[in-house]
C-alpha positions in Angstrom: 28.2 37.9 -10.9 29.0 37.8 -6.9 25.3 37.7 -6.0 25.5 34.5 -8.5 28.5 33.1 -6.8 27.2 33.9 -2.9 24.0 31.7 -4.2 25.8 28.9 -5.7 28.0 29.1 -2.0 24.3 28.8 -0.1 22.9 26.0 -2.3 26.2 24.4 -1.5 24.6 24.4 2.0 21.7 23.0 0.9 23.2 20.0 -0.8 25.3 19.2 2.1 22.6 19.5 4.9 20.1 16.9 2.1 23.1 14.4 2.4 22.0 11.4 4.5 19.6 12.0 7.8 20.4 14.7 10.2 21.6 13.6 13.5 19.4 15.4 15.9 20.1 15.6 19.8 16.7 16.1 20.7 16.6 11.8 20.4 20.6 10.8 21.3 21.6 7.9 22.7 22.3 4.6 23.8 20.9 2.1 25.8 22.7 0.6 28.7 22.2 -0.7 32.3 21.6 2.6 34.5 24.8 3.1 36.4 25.0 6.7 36.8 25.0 9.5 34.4 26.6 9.6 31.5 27.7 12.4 28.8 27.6 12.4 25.1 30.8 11.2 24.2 29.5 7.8 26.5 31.7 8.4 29.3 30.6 7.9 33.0 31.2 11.5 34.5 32.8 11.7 38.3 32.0 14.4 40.2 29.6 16.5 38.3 26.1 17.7 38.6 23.8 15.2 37.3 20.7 14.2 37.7 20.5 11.0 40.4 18.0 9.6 38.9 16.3 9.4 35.2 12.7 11.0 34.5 9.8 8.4 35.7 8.2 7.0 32.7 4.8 6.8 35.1 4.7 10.5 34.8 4.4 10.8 30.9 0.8 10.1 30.4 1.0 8.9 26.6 -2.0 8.0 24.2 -3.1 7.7 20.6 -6.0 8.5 19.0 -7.5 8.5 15.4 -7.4 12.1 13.4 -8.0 13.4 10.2 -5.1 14.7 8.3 -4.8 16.3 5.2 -8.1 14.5 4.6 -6.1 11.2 5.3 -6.7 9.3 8.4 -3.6 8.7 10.9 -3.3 7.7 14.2 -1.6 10.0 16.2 0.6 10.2 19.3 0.8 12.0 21.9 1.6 12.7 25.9 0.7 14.5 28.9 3.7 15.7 31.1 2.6 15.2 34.9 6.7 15.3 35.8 8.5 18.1 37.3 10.7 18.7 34.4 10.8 20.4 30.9 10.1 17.5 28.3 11.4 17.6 25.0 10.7 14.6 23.1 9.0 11.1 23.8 9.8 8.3 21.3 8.0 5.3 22.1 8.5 2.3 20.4 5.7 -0.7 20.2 6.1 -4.1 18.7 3.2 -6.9 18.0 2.3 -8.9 20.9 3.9 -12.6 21.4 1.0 -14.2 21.1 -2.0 -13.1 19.0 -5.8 -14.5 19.1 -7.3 -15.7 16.1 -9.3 -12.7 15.9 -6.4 -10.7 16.3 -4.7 -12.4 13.3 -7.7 -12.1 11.2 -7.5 -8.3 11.6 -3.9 -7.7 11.0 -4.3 -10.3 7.4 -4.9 -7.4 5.3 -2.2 -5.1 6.7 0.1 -8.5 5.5 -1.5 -8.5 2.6 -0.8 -5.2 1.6 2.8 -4.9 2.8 3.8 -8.4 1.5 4.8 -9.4 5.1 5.9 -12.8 5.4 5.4 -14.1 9.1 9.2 -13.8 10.0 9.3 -10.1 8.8 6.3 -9.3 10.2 7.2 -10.5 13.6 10.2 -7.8 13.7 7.7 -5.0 12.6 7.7 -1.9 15.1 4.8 0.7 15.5 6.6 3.9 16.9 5.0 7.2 18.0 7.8 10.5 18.1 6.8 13.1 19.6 9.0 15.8 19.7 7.1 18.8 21.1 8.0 20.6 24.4 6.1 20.2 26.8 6.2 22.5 30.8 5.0 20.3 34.0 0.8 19.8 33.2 1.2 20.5 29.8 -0.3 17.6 26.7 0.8 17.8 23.2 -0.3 15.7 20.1 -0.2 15.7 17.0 2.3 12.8 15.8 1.5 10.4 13.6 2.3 6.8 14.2 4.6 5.0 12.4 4.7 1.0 11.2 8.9 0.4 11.0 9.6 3.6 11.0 8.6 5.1 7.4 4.9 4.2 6.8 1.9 6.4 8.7 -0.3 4.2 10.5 -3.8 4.5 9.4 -6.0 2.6 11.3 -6.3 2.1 15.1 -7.0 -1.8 15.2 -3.2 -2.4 14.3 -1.6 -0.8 16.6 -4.0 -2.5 19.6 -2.2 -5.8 18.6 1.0 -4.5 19.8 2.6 -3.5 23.3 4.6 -0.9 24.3 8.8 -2.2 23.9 10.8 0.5 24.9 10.4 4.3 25.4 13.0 7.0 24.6 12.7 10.6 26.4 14.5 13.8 26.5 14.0 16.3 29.6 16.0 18.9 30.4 17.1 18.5 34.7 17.1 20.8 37.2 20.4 22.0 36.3 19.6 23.1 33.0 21.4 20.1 31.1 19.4 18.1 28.2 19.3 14.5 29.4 18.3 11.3 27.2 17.2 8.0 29.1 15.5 4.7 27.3 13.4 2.9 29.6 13.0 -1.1 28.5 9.7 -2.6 29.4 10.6 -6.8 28.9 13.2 -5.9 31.5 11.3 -2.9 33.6 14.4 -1.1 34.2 15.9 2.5 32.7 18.8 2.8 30.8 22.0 5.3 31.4 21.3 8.8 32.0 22.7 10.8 28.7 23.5 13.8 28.7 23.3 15.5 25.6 23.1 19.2 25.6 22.8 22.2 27.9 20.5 24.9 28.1 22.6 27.0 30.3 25.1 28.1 27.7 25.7 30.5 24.8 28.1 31.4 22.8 31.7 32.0 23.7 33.3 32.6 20.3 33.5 35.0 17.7 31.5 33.6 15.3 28.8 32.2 17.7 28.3 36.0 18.9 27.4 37.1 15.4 24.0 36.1 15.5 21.2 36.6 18.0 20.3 34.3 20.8 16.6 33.6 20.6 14.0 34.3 23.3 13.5 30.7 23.6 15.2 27.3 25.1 18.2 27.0 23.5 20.7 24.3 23.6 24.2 24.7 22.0 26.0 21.7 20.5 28.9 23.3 18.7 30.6 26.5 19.6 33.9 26.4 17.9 35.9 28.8 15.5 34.3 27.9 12.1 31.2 26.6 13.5 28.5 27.2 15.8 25.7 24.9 15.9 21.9 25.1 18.7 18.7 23.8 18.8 15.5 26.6 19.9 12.3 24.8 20.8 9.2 25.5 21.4 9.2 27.7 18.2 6.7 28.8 15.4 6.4 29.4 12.2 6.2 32.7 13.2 8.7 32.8 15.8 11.4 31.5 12.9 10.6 34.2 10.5 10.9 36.6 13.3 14.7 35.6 14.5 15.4 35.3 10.3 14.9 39.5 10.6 16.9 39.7 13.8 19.4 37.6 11.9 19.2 39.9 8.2 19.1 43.1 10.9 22.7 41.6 12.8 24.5 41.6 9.1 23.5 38.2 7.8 21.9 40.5 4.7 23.8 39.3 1.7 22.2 36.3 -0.9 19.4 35.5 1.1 17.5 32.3 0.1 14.3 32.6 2.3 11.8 30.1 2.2 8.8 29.2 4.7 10.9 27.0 6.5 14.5 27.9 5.9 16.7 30.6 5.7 20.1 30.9 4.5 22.9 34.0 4.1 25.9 35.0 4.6 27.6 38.6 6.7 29.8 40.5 5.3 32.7 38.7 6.9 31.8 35.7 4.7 29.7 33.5 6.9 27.4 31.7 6.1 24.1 31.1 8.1 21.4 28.2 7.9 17.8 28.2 9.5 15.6 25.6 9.3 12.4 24.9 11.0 10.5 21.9 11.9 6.9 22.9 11.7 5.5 19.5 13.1 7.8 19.3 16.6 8.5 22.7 16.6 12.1 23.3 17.1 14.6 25.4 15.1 18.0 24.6 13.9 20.9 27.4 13.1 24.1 26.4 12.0 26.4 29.5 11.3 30.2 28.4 9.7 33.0 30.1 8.9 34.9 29.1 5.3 38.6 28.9 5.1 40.9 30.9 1.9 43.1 28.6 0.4 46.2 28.4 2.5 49.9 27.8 1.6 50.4 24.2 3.2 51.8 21.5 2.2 49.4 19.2 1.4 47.3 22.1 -0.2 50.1 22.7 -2.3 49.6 19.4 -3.9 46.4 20.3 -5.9 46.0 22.7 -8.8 44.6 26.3 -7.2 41.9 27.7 -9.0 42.5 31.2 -9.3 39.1 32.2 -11.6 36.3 30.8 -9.5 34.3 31.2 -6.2 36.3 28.6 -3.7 35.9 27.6 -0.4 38.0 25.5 1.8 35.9 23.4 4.1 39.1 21.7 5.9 42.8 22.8 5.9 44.6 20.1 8.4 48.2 18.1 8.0 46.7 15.3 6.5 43.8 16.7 4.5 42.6 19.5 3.0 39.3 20.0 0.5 37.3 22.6 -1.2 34.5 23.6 -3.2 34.6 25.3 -6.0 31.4 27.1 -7.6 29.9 28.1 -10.7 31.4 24.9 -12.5 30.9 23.3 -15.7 31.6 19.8 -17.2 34.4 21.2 -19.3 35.7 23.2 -16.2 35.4 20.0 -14.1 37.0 17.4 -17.0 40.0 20.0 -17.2 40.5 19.8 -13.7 40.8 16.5 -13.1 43.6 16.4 -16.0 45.4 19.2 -14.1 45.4 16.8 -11.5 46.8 13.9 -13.4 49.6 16.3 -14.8 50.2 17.1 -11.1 51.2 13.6 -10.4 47.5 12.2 -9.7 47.6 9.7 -12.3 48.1 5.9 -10.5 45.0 3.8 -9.7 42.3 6.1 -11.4 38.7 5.6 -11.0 37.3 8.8 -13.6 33.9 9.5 -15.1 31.9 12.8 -15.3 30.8 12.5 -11.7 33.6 11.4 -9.5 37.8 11.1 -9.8 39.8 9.3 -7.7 43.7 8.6 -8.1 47.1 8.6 -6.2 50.5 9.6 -6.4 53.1 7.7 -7.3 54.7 6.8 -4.2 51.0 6.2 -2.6 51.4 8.8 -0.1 48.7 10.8 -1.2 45.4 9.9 -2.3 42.5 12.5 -4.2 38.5 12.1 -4.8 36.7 14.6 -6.8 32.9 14.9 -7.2 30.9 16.9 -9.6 27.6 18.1 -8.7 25.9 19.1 -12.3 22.6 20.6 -11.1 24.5 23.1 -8.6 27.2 23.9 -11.0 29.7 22.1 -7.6 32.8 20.4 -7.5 34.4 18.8 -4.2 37.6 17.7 -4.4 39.9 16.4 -1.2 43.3 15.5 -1.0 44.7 13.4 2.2 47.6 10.9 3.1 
């Protein structure tokens, strides 16, 4: 029954991390005037090392070419590093030229044709190439397929000569070992702050960070904090992941293992949990290792019915807000729930279904939301002010 509950806990993980897209550092940013450098939080920093000036666009050597995919024909992106720094990503970003010949419009009728492009959509439409590999000083990667707005793998070549480049987004790490971001605009032929976004220098300084192995490769931490510890490793292979998932299993994180060929989850005896996921087209690894909460005696917390029978984890314990997830639920065990919570007071302005219930209090001081998660067996519930 605990090896049922632990895998209930990781699929939790799983639900969580397939909730809306992933923010990823590796492309961060904003665009802005270049005025200095700036860090991720978009403040100007005084009196730090930075980079003086962003990474020359001139010496990122990009091109395209037409390859054979999965027997499906894409064209691809790619880029040759001639700079002095580590590159990490170039996202470049075309869109349709201002003015087309009528030859040119003859060959882009049956690309309108099939997306149902009217002329006013169609003259927003983007071709994008994001290529995320690392690449050292000399070195060329490709691989990436082209995208039209975005979503849609662009197949054949004589669209994507009917546009020009628009702006190009690239992450380098500087000579300081910080992970910088910089947009380069080519209407106005001028760069964009200097972001920084990560740093390559560090490692872990708490607890929990020190629990897992740090891996033979780049790293760059984002999150280092009591109940979470969150990095990046690039430059890594399929091989290379399964190999730090054994140093991982070896350092205690042995317990409900969900391996896959891509991801790996567990959790150490202490109760942490561990994610791994790899990105077999740019290469790069994710880890996120969090620490789970017991139920506390707080005030707020106090406020909900305690479930005193089930697998329950508190994902946030503050003044104002406390929630949990409870595992190994059914719909009867969810429905009863949510009328413990009415009897506890819960029981003004109610949204309920099988799904979701949301209610206050009677003096509107305290709000709750409860969701049900059928095909995991999860409920969620959060109470705040």
């Amino acid at each position: 029954m605990k090896k049922s509950f632990i895998i209930l806990l990781l699929s939790l993980l799983l639900l969580m991390s397939g909730c809306g897209e992933e923010a990823s550092p590796k492309m961060g940013g904003k665009n802005a005037p270049l005025d200095g450098v700036m860090n991720a939080d978009g403040q100007a920093e005084d009196g730090a090392e930075t980079e003086p000036e962003p990474i020359n666009i001139e010496d990122l050597d990009w091109f395209v070419e037409e390859a054979y995919v999965n027997a499906n024909r894409n064209v691809m992106f790619g880029y040759t590093n001639n700079s002095e720094y580590v590159v990490l990503g170039v996202d470049l970003r075309m869109k349709l030229k201002d003015e087309l010949t009528e030859e040119e419009r003859a060959a882009l009728a049956s690309f309108e044709e099939t997306r149902r492009y009217d002329d006013e959509t169609l003259s927003r439409m983007t071709v994008s190439g994001n290529n995320g590999r690392l690449a050292e000083p000399g070195e060329t990667v490709g691989g990436a397929p082209c995208k039209v707005d975005t979503f849609t793998e662009l197949e054949h070549m004589e669209l994507f000569d009917l546009t020009v480049p628009e702006k190009m987004k690239v992450n380098y790490v500087g000579r300081n070992g910080k992970i910088y971001d910089v947009t380069y605009d080519y209407a106005e032929q001028k760069y964009g702050f200097v972001y920084e976004i990560g740093d390559t220098t560090k490692w872990a300084g708490k607890e929990l960070g020190k629990t897992v192995p740090k891996p033979d490769k780049l790293v760059s931490v984002t999150t280092d904090s009591d109940d979470l510890f969150f990095f990046w490793a690039y430059d890594t292979t399929n091989t290379d992941f399964l190999a730090y998932t054994r140093q991982c299993i070896a350092a205690g994180y042995s317990e409900g293992q969900m391996p896959d060929a891509e991801r790996f989850s567990a959790i150490n005896p202490a109760g942490y949990t561990i994610e791994i996921s790899h990105d077999a087209t740019d290469d790069f690894m994710s880890v996120v290792v969090e620490r789970w909460h017991s139920w506390s005696e707080s005030e707020i917390s106090g406020l909900l019915p305690k479930l005193t029978d089930k697998l329950v984890r508190v994902s946030d314990d503050k003044d104002e807000w406390f929630e949990f997830y409870a595992f190994d639920i059914s719909q009867e065990e969810f429905n009863e729930y949510v009328e413990a919570c009415k009897a506890a007071g819960f029981s003004f302005d109610v949204t309920d279904s099988d799904r979701r219930f949301s209610a206050r209090d009677e003096n509107n001081e305290y709000k709750i939301v409860a969701y049900y998660y059928p095909s995991k067996c999860i409920m969620n519930c959060s109470v705040y002010s």
